[in-house]
Backbone bond lengths (Angstrom), bond angles and torsions (degrees), N, CA, C in turn:
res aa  C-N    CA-C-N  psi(-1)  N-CA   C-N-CA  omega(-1)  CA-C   N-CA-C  phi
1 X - - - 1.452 - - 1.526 108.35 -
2 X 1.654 111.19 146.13 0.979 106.57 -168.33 1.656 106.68 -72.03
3 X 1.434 107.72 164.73 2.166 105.78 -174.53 1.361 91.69 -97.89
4 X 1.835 146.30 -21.73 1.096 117.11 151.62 1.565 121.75 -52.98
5 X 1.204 137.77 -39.93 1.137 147.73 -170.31 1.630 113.15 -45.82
6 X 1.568 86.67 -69.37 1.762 100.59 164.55 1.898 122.78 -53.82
7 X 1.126 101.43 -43.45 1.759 115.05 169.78 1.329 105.84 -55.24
8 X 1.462 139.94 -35.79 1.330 153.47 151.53 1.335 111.14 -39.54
9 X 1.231 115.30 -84.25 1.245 135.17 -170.74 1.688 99.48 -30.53
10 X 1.787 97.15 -73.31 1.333 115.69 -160.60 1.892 101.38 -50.80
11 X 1.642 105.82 -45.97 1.618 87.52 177.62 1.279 152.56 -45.35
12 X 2.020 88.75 -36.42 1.334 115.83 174.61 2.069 114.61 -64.98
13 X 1.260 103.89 -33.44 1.217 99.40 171.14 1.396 121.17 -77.77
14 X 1.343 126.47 -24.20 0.965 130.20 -176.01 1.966 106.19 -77.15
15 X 1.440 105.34 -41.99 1.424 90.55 179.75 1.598 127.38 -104.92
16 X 1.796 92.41 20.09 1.451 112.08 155.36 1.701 104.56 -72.64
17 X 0.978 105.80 -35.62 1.873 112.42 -171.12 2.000 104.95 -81.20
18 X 1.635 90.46 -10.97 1.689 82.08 174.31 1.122 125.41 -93.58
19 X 1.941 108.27 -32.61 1.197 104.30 -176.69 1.153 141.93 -61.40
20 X 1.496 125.53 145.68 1.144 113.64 -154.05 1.899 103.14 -74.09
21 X 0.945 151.78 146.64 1.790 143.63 -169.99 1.401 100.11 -107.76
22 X 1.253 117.62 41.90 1.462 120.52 158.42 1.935 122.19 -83.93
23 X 1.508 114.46 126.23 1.003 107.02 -169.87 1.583 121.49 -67.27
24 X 1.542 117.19 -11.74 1.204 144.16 164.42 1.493 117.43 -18.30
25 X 1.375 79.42 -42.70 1.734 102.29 -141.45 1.802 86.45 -101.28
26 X 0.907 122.10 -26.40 1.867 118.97 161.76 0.906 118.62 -18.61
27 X 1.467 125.10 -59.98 1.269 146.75 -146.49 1.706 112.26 -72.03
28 X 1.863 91.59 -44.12 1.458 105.57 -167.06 1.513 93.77 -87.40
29 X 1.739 127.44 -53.76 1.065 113.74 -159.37 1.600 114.97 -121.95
30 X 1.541 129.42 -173.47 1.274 89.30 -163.14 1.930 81.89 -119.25
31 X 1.250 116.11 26.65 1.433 97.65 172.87 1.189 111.89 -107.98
32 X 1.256 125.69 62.58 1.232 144.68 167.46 1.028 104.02 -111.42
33 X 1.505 130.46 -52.99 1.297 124.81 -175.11 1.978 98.61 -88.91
34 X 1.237 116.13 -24.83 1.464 95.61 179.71 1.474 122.24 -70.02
35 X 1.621 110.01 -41.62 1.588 116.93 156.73 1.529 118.12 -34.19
36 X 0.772 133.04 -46.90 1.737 163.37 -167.64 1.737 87.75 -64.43
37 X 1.222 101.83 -75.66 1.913 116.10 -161.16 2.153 97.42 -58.62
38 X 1.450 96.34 -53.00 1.362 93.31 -179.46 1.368 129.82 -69.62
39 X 1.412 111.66 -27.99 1.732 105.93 160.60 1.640 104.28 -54.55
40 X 1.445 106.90 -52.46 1.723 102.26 -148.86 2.129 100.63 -68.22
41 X 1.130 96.30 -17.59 1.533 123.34 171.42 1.795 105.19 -45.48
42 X 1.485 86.89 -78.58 1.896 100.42 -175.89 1.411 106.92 -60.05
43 X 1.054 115.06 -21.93 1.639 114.46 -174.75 2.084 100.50 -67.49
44 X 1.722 85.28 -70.69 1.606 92.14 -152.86 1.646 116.60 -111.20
45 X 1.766 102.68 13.41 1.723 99.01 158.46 1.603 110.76 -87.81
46 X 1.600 139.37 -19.12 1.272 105.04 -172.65 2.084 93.72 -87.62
47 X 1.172 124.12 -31.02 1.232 108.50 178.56 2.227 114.32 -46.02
48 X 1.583 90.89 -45.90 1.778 108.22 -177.40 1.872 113.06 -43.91
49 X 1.834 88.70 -50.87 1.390 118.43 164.64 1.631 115.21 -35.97
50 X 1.230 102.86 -72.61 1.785 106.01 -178.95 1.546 106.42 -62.97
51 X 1.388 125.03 -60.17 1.442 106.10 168.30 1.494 149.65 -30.95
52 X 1.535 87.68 -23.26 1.148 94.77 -176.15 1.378 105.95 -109.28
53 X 1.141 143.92 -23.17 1.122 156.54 178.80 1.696 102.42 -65.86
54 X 1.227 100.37 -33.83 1.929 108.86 -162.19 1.801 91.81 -87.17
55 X 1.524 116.85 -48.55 1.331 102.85 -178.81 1.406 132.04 -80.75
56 X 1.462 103.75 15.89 1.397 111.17 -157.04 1.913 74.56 -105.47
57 X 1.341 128.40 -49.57 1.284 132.18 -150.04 1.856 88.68 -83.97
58 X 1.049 104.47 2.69 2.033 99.91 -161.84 1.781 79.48 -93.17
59 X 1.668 103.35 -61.41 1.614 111.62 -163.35 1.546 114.51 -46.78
60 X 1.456 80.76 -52.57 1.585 81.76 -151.82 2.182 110.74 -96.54
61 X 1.513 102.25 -5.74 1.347 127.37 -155.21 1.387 139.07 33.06
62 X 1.156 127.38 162.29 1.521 126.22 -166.90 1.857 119.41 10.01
63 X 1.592 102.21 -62.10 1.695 101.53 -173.23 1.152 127.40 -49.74
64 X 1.638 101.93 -4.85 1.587 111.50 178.51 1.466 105.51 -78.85
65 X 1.321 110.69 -17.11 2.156 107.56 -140.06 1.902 87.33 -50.31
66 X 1.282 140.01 -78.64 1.179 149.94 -167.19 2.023 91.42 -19.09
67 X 0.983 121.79 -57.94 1.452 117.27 -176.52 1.604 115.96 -73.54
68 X 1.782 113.79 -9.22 1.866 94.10 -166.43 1.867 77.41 -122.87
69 X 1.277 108.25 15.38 1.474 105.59 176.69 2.243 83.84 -85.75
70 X 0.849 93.97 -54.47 1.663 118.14 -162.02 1.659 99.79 -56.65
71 X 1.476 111.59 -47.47 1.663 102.03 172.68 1.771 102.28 -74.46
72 X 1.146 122.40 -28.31 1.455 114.71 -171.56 1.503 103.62 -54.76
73 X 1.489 113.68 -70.81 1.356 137.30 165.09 1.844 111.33 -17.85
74 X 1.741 117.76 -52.95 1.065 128.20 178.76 1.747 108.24 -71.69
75 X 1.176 110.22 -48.00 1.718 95.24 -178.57 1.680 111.12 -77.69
76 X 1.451 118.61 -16.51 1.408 103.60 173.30 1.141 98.36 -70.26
77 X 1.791 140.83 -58.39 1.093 113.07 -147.13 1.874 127.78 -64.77
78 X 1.660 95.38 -20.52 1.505 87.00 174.11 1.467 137.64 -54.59
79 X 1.115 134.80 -12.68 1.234 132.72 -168.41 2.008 92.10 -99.43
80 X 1.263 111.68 -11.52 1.779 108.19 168.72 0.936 98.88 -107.20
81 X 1.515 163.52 3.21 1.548 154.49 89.00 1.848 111.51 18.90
82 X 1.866 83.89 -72.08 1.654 90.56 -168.21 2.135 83.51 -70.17
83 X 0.720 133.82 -54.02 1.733 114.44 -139.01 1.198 80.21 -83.67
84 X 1.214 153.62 18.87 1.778 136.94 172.82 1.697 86.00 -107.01
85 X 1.206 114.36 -57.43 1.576 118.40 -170.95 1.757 91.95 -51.14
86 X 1.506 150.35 -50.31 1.274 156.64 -142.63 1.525 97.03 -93.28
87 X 1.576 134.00 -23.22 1.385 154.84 -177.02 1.107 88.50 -73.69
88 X 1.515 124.64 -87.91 1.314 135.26 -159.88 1.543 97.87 -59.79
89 X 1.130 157.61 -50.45 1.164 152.85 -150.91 1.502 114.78 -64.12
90 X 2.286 97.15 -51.39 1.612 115.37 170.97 1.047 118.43 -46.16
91 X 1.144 125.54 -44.70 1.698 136.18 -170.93 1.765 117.22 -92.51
92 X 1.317 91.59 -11.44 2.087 94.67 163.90 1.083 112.49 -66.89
93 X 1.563 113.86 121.08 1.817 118.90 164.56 1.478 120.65 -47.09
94 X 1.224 119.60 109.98 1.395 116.15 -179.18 1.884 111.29 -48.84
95 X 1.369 97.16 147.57 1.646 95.93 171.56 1.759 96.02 -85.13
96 X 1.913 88.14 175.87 1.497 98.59 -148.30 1.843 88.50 -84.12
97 X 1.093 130.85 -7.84 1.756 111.76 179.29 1.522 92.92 -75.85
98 X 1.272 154.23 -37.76 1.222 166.70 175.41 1.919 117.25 -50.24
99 X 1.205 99.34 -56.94 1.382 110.41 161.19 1.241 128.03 -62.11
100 X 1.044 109.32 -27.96 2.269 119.33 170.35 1.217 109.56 -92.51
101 X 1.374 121.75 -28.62 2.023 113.12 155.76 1.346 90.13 -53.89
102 X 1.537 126.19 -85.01 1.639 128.54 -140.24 1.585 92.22 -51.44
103 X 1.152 120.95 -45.24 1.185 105.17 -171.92 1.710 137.37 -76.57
104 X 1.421 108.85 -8.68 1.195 128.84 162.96 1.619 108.22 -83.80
105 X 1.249 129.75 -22.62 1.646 126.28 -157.23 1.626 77.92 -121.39
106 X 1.357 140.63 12.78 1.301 128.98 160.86 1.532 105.00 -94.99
107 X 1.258 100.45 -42.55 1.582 124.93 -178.84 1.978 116.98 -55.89
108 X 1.554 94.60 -51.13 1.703 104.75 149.12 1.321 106.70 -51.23
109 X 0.906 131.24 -67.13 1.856 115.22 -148.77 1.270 99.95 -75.45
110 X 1.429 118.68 -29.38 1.843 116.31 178.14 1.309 96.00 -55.26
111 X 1.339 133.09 -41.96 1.879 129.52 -152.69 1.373 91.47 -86.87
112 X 1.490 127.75 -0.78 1.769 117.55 -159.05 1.510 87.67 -108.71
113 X 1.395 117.16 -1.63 1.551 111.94 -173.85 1.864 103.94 95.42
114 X 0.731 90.27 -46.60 2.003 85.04 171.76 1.555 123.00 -68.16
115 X 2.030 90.46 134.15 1.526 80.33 -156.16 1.567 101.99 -81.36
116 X 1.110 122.62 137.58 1.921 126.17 143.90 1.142 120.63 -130.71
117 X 1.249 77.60 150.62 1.671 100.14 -175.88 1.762 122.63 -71.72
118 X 0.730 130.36 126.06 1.454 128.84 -171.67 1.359 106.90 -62.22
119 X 1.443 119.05 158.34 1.213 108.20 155.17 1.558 137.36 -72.32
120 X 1.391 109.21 146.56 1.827 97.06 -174.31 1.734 103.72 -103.72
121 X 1.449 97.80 -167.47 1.618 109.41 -171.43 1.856 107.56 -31.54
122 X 1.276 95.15 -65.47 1.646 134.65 -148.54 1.681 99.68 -89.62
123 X 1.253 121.54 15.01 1.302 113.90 -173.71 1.392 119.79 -80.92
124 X 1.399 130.20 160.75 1.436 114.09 -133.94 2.106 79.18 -157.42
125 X 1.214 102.63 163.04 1.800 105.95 168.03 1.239 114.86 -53.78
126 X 1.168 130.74 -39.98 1.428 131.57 167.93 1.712 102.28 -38.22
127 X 1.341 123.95 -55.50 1.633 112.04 -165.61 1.582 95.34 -83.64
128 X 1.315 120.21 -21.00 1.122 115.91 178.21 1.799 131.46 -47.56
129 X 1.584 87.09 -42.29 1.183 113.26 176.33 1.407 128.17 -81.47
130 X 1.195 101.84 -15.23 1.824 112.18 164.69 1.065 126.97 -78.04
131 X 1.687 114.80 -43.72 1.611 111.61 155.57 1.034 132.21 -53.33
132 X 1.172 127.30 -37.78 1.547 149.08 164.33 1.287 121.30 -42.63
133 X 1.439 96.46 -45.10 1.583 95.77 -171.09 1.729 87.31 -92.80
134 X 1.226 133.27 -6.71 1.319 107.44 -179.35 1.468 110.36 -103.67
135 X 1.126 101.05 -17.98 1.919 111.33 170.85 1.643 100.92 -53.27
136 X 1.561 117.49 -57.09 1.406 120.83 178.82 1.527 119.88 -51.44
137 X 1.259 115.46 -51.73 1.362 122.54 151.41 1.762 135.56 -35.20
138 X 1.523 122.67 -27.00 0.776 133.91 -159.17 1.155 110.30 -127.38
139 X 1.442 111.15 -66.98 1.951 118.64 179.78 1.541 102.32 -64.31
140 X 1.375 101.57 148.12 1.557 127.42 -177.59 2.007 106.38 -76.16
141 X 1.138 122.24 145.65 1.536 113.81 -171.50 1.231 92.74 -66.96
142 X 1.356 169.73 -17.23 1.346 159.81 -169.53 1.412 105.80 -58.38
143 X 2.011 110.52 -42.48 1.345 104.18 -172.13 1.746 106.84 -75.22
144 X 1.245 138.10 -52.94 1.456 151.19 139.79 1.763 108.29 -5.48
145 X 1.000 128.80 -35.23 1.135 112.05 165.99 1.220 126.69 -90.89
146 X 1.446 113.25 15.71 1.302 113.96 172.67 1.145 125.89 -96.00
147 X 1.441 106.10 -7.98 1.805 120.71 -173.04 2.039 94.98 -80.39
């Protein structure tokens, strides 16, 4: 397997574990609901997978296997769909209206006494998502209802 592939993979899980799971944040971005789809994904496509694989081989028997091999194959891969799609997303350079929030709501939490780090040149959703989740952590909902 390719080691970009896995470097993918692994990102997407990692900044499935960052995002912050505020429904807030729906509105603006859309991995709220993709985080959402890919947990419920890893949970209940490889169980969906065997079910279906088992009743397909019960109904129709063996001469099928080439086809309930092929749906098996199809419901595992979705839940590495979402964490390859969540890979590629972490590592996209934020555009620049995106970078002057993080960098103003980094700039808040510095004045709140909490340290963050600003954003740099090369910053990407991955850092995006760290402020975020620590802004949520930190700022009071008064500021959140202003978005």
């Amino acid at each position: 397997m390719n080691m970009n592939l896995v470097k993918l993979l692994g990102d997407g899980q990692r900044y499935m574990k960052t995002w912050p799971m505020v429904r807030q944040l729906g509105y603006y971005f859309p991995e709220y609901r993709v985080v959402k789809a890919t947990q419920l994904a890893i949970v209940a496509m490889p169980v969906l997978a065997l079910v279906v694989t088992a009743s397909q081989l019960y109904v129709f028997g063996w001469d099928y296997l080439p086809q309930a091999l092929t749906m098996l194959l199809f419901f595992i891969s979705l839940p590495l769909q979402g964490l390859l799609w969540l890979g590629w997303r972490a590592r996209h350079p934020l555009p620049l209206s995106l970078f002057d929030w993080g960098n103003q709501l980094s700039s808040t939490l510095t004045d709140m006494g909490t340290y963050c780090q600003p954003l740099g040149p090369s910053a990407c959703y991955l850092d995006m998502a760290a402020i975020l989740k620590l802004a949520f952590e930190r700022l009071d909902q008064s500021f959140w209802d202003e978005l």
